[in-house]
N, C-alpha and C positions, 0 to 999 in steps of 0.2 A: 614378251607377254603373250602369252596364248588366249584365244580366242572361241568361243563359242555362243552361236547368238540360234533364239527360240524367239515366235510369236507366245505370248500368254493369254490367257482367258482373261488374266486381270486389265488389259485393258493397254499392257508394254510389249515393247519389244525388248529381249532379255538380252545381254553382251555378258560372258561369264570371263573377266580377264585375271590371268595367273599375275600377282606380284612378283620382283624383284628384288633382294636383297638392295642392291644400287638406286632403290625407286623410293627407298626411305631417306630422312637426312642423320645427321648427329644427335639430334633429340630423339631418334628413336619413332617419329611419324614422317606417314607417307607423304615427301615433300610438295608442295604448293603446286609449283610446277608440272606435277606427272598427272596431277586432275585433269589439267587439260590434256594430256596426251592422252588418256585413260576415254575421255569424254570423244577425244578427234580419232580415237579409233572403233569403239562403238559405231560413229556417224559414217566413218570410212567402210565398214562392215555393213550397215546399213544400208548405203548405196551403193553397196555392190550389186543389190536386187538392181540396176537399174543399169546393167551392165549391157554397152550396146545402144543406148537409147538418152545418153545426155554428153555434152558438151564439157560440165564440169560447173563447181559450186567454187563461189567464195564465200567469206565467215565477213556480215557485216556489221556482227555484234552479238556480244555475249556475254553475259551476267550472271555471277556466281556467286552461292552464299554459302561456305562451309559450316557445316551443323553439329557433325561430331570427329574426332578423331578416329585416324584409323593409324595405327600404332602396330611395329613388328609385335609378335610374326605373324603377320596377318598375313597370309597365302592366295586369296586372291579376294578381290570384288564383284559385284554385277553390278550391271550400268543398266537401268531403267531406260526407255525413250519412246514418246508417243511424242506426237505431231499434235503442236497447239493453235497452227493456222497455215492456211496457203493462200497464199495471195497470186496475184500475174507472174512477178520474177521471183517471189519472197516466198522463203518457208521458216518458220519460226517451231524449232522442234524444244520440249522442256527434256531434259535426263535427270536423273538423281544417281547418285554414285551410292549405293547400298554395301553395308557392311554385312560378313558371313552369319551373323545369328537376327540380320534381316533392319538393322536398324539405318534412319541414312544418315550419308555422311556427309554428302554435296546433293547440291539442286543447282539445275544450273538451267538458261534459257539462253539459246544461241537461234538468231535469224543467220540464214544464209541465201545466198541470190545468185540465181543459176547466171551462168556465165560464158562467153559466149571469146571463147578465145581467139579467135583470129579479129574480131574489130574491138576487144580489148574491152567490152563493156557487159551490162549487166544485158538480159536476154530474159524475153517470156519463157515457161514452160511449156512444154511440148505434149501432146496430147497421151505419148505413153507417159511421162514420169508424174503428169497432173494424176492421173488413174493411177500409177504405183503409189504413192501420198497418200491417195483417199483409200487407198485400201488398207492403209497403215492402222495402228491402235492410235484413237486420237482423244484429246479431252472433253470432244463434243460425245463421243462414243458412249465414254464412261461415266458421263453426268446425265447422260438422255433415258 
């Protein structure tokens, strides 16, 4: 899956990922499954802005609601993502998985908790990735 990610005006961070013939199932839609890969590399691309400056995240939860199909030959996606809160250890980003003529297709809201791998537990954020975060597109941004 090739990758390409843009800040937008509207308010996201943009991920343009190519599909895969193997990323559909026998019914002919993109299977269940590759949302999340679709959604975890977006975030993976995302925090690569932060390269240098964190320890590393785990996923403490995430909830997704599929809204429309996306069905061969669909060619590729874009993945939506603004930041819908930060907390001490916690950041809770929402993405929407959009279809090419702009409709979505998933929404999904995943908290993740910076992580602190050598004592194996979760860890505050740090004063550069708190500032990477808030300078992100977020939902307080686009509602204010």
């Amino acid at each position: 899956m090739v990758r390409a990610m843009s800040t937008q005006e509207n308010g996201w961070v943009e991920h343009r990922v190519q599909l895969r013939l193997n990323d559909f199932d026998v019914l002919g839609h993109l299977n269940q499954s590759v949302y999340h890969t679709i959604l975890e590399q977006a975030r993976t691309e995302l925090f690569g802005l932060l390269a240098g400056h964190n320890d590393g995240f785990v996923m403490a939860h995430v909830e997704m609601d599929y809204r429309r199909e996306v069905a061969m030959p669909t060619n590729y996606v874009t993945v939506q993502t603004r930041v819908e809160r930060i907390g001490r250890s916690s950041l809770t980003l929402f993405q929407r998985i959009v279809r090419p003529e702009g409709e979505v297709a998933n929404e999904a809201t995943t908290v993740l908790v910076g992580w602190d791998r050598t004592a194996r537990r979760s860890r505050p954020f740090s004063d550069e990735e708190r500032a990477t975060f808030e300078a992100l597109p977020s939902a307080a941004a686009v509602s204010s």
